[in-house]
Structure formats: C-alpha cells, structure tokens
C-alpha positions as protocol buffer text, in pm:
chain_id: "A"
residue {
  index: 1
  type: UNK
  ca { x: 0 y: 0 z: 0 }
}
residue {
  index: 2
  type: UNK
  ca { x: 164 y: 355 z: -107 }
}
residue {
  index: 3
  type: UNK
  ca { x: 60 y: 669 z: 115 }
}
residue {
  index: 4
  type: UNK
  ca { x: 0 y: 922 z: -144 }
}
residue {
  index: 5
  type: UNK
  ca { x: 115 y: 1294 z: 76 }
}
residue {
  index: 6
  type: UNK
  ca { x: -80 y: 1647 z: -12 }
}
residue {
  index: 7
  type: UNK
  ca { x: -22 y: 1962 z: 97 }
}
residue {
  index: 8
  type: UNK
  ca { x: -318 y: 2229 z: 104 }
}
residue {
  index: 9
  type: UNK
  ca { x: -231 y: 2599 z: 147 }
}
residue {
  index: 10
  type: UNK
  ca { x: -531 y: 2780 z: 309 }
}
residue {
  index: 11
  type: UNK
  ca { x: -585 y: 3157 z: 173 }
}
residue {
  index: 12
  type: UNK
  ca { x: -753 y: 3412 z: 317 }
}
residue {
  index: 13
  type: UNK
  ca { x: -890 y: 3660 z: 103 }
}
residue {
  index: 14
  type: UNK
  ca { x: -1030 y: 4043 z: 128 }
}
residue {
  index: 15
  type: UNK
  ca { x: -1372 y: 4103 z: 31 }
}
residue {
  index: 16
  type: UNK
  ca { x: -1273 y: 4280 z: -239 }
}
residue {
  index: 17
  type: UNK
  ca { x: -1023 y: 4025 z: -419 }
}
residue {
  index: 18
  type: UNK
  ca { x: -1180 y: 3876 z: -767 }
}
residue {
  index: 19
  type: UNK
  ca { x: -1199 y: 3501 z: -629 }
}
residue {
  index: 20
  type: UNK
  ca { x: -1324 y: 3365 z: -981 }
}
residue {
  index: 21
  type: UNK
  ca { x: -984 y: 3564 z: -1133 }
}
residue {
  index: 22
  type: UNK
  ca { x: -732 y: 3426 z: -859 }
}
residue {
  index: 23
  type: UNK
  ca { x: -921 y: 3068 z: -914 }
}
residue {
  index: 24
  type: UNK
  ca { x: -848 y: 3039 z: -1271 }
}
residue {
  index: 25
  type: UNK
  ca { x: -502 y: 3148 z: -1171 }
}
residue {
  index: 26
  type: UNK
  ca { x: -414 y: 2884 z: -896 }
}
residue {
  index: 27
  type: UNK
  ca { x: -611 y: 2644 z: -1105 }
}
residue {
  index: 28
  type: UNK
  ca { x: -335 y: 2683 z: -1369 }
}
residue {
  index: 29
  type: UNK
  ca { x: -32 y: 2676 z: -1229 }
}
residue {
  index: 30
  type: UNK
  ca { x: 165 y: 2342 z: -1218 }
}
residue {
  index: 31
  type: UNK
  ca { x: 82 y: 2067 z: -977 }
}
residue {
  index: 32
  type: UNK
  ca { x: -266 y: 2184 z: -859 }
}
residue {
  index: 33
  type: UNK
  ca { x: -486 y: 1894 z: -850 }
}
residue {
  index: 34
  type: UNK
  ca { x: -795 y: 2094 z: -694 }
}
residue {
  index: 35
  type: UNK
  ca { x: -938 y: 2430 z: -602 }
}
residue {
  index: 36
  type: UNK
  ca { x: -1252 y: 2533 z: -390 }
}
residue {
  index: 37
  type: UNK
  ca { x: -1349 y: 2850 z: -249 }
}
residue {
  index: 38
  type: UNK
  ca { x: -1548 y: 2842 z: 114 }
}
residue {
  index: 39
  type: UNK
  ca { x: -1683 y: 3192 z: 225 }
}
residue {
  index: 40
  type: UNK
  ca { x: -1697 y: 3203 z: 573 }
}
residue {
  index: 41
  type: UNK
  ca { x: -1848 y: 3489 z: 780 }
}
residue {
  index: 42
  type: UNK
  ca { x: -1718 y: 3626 z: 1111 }
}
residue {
  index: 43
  type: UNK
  ca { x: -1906 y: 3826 z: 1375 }
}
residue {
  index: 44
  type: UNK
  ca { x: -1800 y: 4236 z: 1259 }
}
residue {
  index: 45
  type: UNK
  ca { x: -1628 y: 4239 z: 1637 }
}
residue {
  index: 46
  type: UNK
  ca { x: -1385 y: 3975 z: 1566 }
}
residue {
  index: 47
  type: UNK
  ca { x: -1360 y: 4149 z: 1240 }
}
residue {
  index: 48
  type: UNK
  ca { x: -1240 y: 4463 z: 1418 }
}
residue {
  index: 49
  type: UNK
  ca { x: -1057 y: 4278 z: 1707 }
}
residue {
  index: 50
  type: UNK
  ca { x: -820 y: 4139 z: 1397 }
}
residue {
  index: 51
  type: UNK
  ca { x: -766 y: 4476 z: 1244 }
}
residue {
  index: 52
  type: UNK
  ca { x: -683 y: 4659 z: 1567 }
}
residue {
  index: 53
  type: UNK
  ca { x: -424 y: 4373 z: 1658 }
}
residue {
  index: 54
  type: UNK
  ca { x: -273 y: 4399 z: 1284 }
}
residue {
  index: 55
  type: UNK
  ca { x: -247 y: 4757 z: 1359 }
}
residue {
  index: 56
  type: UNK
  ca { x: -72 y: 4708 z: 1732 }
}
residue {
  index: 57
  type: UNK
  ca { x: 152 y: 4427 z: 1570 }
}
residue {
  index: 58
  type: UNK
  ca { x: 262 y: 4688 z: 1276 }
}
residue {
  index: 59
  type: UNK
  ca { x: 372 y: 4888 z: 1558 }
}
residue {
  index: 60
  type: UNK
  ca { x: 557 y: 4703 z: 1785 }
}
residue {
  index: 61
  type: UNK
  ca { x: 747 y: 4627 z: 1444 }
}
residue {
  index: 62
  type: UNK
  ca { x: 888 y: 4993 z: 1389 }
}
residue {
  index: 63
  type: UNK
  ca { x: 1219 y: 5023 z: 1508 }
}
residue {
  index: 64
  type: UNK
  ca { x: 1223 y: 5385 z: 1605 }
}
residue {
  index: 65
  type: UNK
  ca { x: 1594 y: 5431 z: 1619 }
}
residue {
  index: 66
  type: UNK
  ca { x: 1519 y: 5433 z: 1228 }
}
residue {
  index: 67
  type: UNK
  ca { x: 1315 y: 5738 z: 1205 }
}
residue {
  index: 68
  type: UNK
  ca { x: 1544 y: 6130 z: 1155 }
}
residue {
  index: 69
  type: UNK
  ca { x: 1388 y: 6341 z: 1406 }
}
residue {
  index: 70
  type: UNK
  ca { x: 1665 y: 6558 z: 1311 }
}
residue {
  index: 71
  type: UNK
  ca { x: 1405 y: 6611 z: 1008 }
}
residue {
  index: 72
  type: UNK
  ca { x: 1175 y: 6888 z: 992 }
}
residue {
  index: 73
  type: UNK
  ca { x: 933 y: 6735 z: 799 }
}
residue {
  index: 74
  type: UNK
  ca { x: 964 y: 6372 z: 991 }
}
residue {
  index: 75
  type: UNK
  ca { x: 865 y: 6591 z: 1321 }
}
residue {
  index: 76
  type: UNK
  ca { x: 586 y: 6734 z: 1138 }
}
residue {
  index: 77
  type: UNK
  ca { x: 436 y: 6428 z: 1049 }
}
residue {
  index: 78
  type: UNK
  ca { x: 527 y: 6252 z: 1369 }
}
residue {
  index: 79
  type: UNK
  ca { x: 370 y: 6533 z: 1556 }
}
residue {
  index: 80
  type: UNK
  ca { x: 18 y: 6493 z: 1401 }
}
C-alpha cells in the first residue's frame, strides 16, 4: 500500500479580491490537483478585534531608532 502525501495551502482573502480571477489562476499553475473557495463569515467584532491587533503588531514592528527626528518634515508628520 503507497501513502500518497498532499499539501493544502489555506488563503484568506479580502472582500474585495476577484476570487473567480485568482481561481483560474491557482487552477493553472503546475501541480494543482484541486481548487474550492469556502466563504466564511465572522461576527464584525472579531472582524475589528483582527484589524486593531494587525495595527498594534505593525507597531511594535517599527524600530524607532530608524526614524530622523533631526528632520523637519519627519517631526511634522510625527507630531500629528
């Protein structure tokens, strides 16, 4: 008996993202076997819950040390 191994790559896609287009796409490159699309529907306050920890984890992420304060027009946008 042979085990025959798969991997399936889950995506996650904005409402706005042509599904049929990105389909057709996946659906044509080599060694796809299968597509599907599921829509699945989360409650709007996990929605925003997500978003406001994308935006914290973007954050954490800048390394301020980077940023010229020495810059007149960095400390006018940093002071907004």
């Amino acid at each position: 008996m042979h085990i025959i191994r798969m991997t399936q790559i889950l995506v996650t896609l904005d409402n706005n993202a042509d599904t049929s287009l990105l389909r057709r796409m996946i659906e044509n490159m080599k060694g796809v076997l299968a597509t599907s699309v599921q829509t699945i529907k989360k409650p709007e306050s996990e929605e925003v819950e997500e978003w406001l920890n994308n935006l914290h984890e973007i954050k954490r992420s800048i390394n301020a040390d980077l940023i010229d304060m020495t810059d007149e027009r960095t400390r006018y946008i940093m002071s907004k």
